[in-house]
C-alpha positions as CSV (number, residue, x, y, z in Angstrom):
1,X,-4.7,25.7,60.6
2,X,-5.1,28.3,63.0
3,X,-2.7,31.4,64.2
4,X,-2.7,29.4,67.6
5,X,-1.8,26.5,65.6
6,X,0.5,27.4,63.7
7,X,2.7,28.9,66.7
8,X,2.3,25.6,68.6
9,X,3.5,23.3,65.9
10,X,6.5,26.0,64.9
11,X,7.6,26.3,68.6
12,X,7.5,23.0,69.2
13,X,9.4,21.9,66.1
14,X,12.2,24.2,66.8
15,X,12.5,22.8,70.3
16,X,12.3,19.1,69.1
17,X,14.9,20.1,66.2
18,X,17.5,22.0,69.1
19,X,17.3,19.0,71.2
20,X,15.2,20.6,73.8
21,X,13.2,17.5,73.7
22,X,15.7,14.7,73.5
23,X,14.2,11.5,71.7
24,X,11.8,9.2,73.6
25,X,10.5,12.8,75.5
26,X,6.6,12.1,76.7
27,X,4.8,14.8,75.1
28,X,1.9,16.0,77.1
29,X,-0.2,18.2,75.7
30,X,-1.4,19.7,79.6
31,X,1.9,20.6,80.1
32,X,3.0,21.8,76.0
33,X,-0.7,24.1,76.8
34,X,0.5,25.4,80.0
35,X,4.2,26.5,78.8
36,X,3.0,28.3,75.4
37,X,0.0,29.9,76.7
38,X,-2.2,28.3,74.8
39,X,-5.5,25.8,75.1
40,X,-4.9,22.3,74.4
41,X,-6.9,21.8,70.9
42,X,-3.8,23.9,68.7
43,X,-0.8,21.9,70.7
44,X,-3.2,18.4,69.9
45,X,-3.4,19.9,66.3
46,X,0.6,20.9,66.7
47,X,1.1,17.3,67.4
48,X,-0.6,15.5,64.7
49,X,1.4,17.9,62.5
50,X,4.7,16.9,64.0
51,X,3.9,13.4,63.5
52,X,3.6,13.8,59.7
53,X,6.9,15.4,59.7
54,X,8.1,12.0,61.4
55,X,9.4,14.0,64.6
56,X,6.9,12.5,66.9
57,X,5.0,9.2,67.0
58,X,1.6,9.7,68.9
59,X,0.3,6.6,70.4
60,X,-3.2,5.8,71.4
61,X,-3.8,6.2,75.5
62,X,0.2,7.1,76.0
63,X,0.1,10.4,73.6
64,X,3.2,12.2,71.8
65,X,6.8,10.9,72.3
66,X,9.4,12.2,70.5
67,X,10.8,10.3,67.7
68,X,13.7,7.6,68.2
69,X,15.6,6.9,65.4
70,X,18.4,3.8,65.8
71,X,22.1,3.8,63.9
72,X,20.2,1.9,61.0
73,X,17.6,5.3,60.9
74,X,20.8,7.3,60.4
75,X,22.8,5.4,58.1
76,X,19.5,5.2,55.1
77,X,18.8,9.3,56.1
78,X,22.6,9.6,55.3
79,X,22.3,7.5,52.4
80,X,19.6,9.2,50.8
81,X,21.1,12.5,51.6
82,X,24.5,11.6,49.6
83,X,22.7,10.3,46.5
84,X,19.9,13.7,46.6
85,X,22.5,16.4,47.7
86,X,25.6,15.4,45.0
87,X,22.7,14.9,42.2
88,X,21.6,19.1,43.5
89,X,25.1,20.1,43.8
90,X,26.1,18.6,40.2
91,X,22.7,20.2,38.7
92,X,23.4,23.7,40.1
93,X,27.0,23.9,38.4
94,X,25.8,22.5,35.3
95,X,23.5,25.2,35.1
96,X,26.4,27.4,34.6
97,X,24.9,30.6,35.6
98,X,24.1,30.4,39.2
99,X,25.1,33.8,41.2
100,X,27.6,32.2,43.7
101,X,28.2,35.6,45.7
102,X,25.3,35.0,48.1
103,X,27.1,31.3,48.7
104,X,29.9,33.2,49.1
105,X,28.7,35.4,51.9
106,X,27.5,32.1,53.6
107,X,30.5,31.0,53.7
108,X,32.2,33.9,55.5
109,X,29.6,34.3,57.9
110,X,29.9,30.8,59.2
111,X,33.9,31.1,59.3
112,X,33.5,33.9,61.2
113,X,30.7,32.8,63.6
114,X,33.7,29.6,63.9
115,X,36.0,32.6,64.8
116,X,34.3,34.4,67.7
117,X,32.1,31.0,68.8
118,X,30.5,31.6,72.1
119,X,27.9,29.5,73.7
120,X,25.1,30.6,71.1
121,X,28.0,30.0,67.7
122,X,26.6,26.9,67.2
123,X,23.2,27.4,66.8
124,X,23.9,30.3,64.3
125,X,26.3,28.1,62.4
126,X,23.3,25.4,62.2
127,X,21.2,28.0,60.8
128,X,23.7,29.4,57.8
129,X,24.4,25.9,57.0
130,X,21.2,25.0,56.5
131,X,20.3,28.0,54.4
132,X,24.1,27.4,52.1
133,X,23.0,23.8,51.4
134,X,19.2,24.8,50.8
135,X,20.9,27.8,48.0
136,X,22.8,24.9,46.4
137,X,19.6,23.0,46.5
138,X,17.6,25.8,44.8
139,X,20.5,26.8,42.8
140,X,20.4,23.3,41.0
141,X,16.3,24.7,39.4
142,X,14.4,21.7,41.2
143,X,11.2,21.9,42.2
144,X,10.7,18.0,44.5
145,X,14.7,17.6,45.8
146,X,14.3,20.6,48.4
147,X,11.5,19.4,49.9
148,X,12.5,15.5,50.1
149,X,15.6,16.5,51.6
150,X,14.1,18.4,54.1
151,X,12.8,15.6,55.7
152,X,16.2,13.8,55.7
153,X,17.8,16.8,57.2
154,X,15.6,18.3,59.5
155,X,16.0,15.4,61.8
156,X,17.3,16.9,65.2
157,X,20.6,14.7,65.5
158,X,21.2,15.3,61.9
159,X,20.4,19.1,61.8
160,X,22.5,19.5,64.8
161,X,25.9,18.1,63.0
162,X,28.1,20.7,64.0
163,X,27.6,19.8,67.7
164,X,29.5,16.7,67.1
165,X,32.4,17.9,65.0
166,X,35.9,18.9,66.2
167,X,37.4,22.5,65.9
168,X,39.4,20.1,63.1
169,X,36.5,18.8,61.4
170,X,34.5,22.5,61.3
171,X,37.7,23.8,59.8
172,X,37.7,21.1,56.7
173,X,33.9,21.2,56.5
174,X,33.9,25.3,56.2
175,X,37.3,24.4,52.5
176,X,34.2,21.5,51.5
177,X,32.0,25.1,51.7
178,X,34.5,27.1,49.9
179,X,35.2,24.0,47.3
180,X,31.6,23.5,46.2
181,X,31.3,27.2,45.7
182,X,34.2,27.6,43.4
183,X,32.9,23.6,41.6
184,X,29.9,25.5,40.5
185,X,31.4,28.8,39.9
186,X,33.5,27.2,37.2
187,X,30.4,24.8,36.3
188,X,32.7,21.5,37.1
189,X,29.3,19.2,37.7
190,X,31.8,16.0,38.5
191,X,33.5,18.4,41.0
192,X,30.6,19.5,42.5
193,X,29.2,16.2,42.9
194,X,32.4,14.6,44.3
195,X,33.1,17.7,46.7
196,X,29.2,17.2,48.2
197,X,29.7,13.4,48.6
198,X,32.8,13.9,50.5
199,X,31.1,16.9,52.7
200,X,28.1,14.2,53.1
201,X,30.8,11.3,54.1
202,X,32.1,13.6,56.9
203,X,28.7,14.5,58.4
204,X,27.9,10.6,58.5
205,X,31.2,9.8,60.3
206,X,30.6,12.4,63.2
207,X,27.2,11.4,63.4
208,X,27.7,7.6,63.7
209,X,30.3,8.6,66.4
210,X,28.0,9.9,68.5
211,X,24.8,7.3,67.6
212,X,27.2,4.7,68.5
213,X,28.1,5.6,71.8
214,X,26.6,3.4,74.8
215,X,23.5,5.7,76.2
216,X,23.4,8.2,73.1
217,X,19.9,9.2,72.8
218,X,18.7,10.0,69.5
C-alpha cells in the first residue's frame, strides 16, 4: 500500500473510531479526496481497507457507509471481550514476573487527566486506556489474543466508553485499574480474572445504556 494510502486509511479510521463519522455516514470518496488532499485511487484503496476492519460496508453503485452495529452487535463484541480479556488478565498474573510499574504509571495518568478533564480529557483518557488494557494483554505472552481483541474493541461506540460513563462510574472504573494491577502484581490469576470480568460488566452496562436509547446511532 502506498504512503498516500496509508494516510488515507489511518485518517479515516481515527475519524470513524472518534465518531466524526457517526454510523450509517455515506462515504464518498469525491468528497474523502477533496478533504485530505489527496486523489481518489488511495481513499478507494483506504476504503476497501476499512471494510476488512468491519468499520465500513461498501456497497456496489451506493459506495462506503459507515458501519451500523444493533444492541445484539454489542452484546456478542461484549461477550467475546469478557471471555478474551479475563483469560489475558489471568495469564499475565500467572506469569508472575510482569513489570507492573508501567501499568502503574497508566493508571495515574488517567486519574489525573479525570482530575483536570477539559473538553479534550476524554479523548486522552480513550487513548491510555487503550494502551493499559493492550500492556495487560501483552503482559499475559500471547501472540493471537491482542490482535482478536482489537477488532472487538476498536469499534467506535465501544472504544469511545468513557463518553458514556458518569464522574461515578470513571471513579470505580479508574479502583478496577488499580485492582488488576495489584491482582497481577501479587500473581492472584482468579483475582485478575474476576477483577477484569467485573471491569468488562461495567463497560457493557454504560454501553447498552446508550444503544438502547430511542434514536442512538451506532
Amino acid at each position: 500500500m502506498s504512503h498516500a494510502s496509508e494516510r488515507a486509511y489511518a485518517d479515516l479510521r481515527l475519524e470513524i473510531l472518534k465518531g466524526v463519522h457517526p454510523a450509517g455516514t455515506r462515504l464518498r470518496e469525491e468528497q474523502l479526496a477533496e478533504t485530505l488532499g489527496l486523489s481518489r485511487t488511495p481513499v478507494r484503496e483506504a476504503l476497501r481497507r476499512l471494510e476488512s476492519d468491519g468499520l465500513v460496508t461498501l456497497t456496489p453503485n451506493r459506495g462506503a457507509e459507515v458501519v451500523r452495529l444493533g444492541v445484539e452487535d454489542f452484546e456478542e463484541i461484549l461477550e467475546v471481550r469478557s471471555v478474551l480479556e479475563s483469560h489475558a488478565a489471568r495469564r499475565a498474573a500467572e506469569r508472575k514476573d510482569v513489570d507492573v510499574a508501567p501499568l502503574r504509571a497508566l493508571c495515574a495518568a488517567m486519574e489525573y487527566q479525570l482530575s483536570a478533564l477539559d473538553a479534550d480529557g476524554y479523548d486522552e483518557i480513550t487513548r491510555l486506556n487503550m494502551e493499559f488494557h493492550r500492556a495487560i494483554h501483552r503482559a499475559g505472552g500471547h501472540r493471537l489474543i491482542p490482535d482478536l481483541l482489537s477488532r472487538v474493541i476498536e469499534v467506535p461506540l465501544v472504544r469511545r466508553t468513557f463518553d458514556q460513563y458518569t464522574s461515578a462510574e470513571l471513579e470505580r472504573s479508574f479502583m478496577q485499574h488499580r485492582e488488576l494491577v495489584e491482582a497481577i502484581d501479587v500473581g492472584d490469576g482468579d483475582w485478575a480474572e474476576a477483577v477484569m470480568r467485573s471491569h468488562v460488566r461495567a463497560a457493557r452496562a454504560a454501553l447498552l445504556r446508550v444503544v438502547t436509547e430511542p434514536g442512538t446511532s451506532t
